[in-house]
C-alpha positions as YAML, in Angstrom:
chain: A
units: angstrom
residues:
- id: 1
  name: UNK
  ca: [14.97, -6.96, -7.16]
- id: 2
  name: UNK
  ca: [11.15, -6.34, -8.34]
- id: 3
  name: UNK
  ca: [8.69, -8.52, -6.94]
- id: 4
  name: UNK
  ca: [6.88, -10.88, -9.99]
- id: 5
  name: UNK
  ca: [3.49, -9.34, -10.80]
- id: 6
  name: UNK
  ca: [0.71, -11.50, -12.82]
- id: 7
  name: UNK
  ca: [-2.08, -9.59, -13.93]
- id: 8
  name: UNK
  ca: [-5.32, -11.06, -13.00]
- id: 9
  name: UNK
  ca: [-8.59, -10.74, -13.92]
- id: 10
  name: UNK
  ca: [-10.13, -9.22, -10.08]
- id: 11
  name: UNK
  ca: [-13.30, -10.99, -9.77]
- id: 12
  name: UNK
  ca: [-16.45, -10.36, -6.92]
- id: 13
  name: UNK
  ca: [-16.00, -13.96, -6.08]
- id: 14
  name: UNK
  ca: [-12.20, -13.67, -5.31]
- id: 15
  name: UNK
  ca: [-13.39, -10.31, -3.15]
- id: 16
  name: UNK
  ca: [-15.42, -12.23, -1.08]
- id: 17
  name: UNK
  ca: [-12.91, -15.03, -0.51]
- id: 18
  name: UNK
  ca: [-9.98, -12.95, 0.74]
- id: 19
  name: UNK
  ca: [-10.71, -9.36, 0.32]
- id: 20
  name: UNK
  ca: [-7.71, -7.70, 1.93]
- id: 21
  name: UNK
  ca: [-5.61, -9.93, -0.83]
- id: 22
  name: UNK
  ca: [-8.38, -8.37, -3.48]
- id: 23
  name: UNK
  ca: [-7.94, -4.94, -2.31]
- id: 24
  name: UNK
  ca: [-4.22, -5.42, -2.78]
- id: 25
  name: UNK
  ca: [-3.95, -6.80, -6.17]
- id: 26
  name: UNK
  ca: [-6.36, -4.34, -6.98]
- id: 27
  name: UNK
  ca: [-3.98, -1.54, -5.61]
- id: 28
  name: UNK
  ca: [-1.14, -3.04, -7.01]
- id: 29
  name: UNK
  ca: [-2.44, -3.26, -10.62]
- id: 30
  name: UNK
  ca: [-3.41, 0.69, -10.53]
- id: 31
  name: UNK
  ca: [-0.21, 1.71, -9.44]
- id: 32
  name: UNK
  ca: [1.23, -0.90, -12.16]
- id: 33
  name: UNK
  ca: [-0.76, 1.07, -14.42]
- id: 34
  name: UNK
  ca: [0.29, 4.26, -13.72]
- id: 35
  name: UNK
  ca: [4.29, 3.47, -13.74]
- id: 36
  name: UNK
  ca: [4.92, 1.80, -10.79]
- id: 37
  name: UNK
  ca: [7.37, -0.80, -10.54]
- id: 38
  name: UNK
  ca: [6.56, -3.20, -6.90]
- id: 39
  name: UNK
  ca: [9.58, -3.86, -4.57]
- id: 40
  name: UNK
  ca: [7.92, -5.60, -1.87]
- id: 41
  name: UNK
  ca: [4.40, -6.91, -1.44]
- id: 42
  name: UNK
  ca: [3.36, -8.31, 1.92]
- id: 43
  name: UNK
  ca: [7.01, -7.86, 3.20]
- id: 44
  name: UNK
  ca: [6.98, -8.49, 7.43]
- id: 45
  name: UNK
  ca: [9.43, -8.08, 10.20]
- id: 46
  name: UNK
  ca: [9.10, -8.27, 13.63]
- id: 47
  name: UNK
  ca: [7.51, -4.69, 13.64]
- id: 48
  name: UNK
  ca: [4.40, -5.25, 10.98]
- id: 49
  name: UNK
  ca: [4.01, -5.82, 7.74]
- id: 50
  name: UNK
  ca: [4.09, -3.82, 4.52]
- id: 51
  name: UNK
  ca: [1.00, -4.31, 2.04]
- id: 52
  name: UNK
  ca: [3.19, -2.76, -1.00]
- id: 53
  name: UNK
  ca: [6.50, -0.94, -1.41]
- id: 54
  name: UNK
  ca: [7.04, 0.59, -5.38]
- id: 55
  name: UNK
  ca: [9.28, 2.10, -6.83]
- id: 56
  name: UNK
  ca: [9.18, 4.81, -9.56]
- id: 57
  name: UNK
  ca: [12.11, 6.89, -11.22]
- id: 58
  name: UNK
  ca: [11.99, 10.51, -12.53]
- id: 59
  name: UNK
  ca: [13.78, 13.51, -13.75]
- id: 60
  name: UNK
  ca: [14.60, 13.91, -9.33]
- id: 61
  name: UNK
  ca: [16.04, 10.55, -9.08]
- id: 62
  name: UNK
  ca: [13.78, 7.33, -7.68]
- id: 63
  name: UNK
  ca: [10.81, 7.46, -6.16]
- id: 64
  name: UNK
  ca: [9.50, 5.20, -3.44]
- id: 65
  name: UNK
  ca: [6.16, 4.61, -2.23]
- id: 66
  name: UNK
  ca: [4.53, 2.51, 0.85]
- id: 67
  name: UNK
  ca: [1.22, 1.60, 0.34]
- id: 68
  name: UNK
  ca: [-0.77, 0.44, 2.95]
- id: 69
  name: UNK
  ca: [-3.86, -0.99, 1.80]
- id: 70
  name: UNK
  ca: [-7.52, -1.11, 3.22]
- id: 71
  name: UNK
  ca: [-10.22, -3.17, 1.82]
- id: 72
  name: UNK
  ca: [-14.08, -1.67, 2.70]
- id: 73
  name: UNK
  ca: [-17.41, -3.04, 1.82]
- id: 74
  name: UNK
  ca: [-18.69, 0.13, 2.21]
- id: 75
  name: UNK
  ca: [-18.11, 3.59, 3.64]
- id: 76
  name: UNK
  ca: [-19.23, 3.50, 7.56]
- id: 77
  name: UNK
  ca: [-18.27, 4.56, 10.90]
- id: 78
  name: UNK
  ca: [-14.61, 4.26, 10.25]
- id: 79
  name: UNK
  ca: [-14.56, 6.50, 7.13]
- id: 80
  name: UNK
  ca: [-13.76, 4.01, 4.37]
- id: 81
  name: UNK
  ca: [-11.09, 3.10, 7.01]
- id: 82
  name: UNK
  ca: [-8.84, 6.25, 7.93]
- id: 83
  name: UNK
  ca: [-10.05, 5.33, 11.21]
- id: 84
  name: UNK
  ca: [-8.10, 2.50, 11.14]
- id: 85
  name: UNK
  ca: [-4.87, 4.09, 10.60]
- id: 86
  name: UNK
  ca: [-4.73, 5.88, 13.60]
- id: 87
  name: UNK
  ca: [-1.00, 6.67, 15.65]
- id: 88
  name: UNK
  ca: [-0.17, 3.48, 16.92]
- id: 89
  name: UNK
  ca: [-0.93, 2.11, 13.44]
- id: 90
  name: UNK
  ca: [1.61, 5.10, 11.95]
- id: 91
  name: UNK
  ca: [4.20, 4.92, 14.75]
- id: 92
  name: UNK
  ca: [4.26, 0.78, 13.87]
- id: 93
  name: UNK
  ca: [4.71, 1.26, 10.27]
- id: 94
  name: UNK
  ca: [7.11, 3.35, 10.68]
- id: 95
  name: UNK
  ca: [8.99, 0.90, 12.77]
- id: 96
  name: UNK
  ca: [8.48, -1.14, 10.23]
- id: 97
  name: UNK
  ca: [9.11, 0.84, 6.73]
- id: 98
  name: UNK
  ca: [12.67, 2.22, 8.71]
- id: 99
  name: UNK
  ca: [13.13, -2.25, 9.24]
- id: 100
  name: UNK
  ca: [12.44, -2.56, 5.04]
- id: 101
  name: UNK
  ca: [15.48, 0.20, 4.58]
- id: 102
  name: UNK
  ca: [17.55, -1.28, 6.64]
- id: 103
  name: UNK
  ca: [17.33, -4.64, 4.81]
- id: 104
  name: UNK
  ca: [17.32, -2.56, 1.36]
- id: 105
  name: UNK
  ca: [20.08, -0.03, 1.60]
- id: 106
  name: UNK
  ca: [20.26, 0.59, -1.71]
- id: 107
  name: UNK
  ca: [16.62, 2.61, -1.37]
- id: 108
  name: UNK
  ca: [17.70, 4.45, 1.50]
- id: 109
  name: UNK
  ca: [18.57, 7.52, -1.33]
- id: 110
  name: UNK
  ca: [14.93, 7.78, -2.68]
- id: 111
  name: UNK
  ca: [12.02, 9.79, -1.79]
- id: 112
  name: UNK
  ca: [9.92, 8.06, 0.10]
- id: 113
  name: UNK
  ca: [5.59, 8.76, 0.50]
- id: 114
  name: UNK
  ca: [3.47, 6.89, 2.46]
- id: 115
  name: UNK
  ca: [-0.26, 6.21, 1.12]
- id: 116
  name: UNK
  ca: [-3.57, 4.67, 2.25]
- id: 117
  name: UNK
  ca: [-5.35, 2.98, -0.30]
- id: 118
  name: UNK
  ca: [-8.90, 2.68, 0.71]
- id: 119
  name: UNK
  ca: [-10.43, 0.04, -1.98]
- id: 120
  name: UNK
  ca: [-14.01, -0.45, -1.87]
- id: 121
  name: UNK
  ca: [-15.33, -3.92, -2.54]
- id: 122
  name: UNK
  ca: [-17.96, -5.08, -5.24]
- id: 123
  name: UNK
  ca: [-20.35, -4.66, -5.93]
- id: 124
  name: UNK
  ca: [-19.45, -0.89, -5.20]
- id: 125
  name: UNK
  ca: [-18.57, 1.08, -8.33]
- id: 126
  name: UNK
  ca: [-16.91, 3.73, -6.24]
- id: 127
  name: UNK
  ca: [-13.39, 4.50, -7.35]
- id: 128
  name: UNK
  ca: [-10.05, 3.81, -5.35]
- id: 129
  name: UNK
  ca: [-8.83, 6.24, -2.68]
- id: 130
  name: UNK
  ca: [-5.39, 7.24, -2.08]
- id: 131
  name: UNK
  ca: [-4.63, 9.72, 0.88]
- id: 132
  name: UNK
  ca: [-1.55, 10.44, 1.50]
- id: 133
  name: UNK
  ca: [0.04, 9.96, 4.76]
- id: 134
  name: UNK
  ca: [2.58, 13.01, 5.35]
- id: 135
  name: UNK
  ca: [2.77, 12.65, 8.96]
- id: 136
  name: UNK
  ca: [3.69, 8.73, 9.49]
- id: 137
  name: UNK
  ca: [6.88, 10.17, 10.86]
- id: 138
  name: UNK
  ca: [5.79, 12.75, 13.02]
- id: 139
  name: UNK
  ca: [4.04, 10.05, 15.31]
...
């Protein structure tokens, strides 16, 4: 089942008010954009939580991707927020994405990648981040 998606207009004012919600809509409507089809979106379990989980099918068969989603005012100490996502944040998500298969067998079969999504907030022009996280699993 795909999770209901409303585009919204993503203003400064809604940034300030919650801006690890704004950073994820904002995510969510780029990947939207690009194909994407959202499975999850703030799914927890007793491990974590998972900002996004999408789907995408190609010639290979489906496609899954775990988005884990950083919101930054601006790019400091913590390196727009790779910092943040340091082992114990990867060994817990992974925990936690292996909790989401387990409760969706039927996307056990996919390819799955793990991204960050380092959004910066307004007023910053600065463009969306994605890194891609090939060693969640690897601890």
């Amino acid at each position: 089942m795909l999770c209901e998606f409303r585009e919204q207009t993503l203003g400064a004012d809604d940034a300030m008010s919650d801006p690890g919600r704004w950073a994820e809509r904002r995510a969510l409507s780029l990947l939207k954009n690009r194909g994407w089809q959202c499975l999850s979106e703030r799914w927890s379990c007793r491990y974590g939580e998972l900002d996004l989980m999408m789907i995408k099918s190609d010639r290979s068969g489906p496609r899954l991707l775990m988005v884990e989603v950083k919101a930054r005012r601006q790019c400091g100490l913590d390196g727009w927020g790779v910092k943040a996502f340091a082992a114990a944040k990867r060994k817990r998500l992974a925990r936690t994405v292996s909790c989401w298969q387990s409760c969706h067998p039927w996307c056990d079969q996919g390819h799955l990648e793990v991204v960050l999504a380092l959004v910066p907030l307004p007023p910053s022009s600065r463009p969306v981040r994605w890194i891609r996280v090939p060693e969640l699993w690897s601890g």
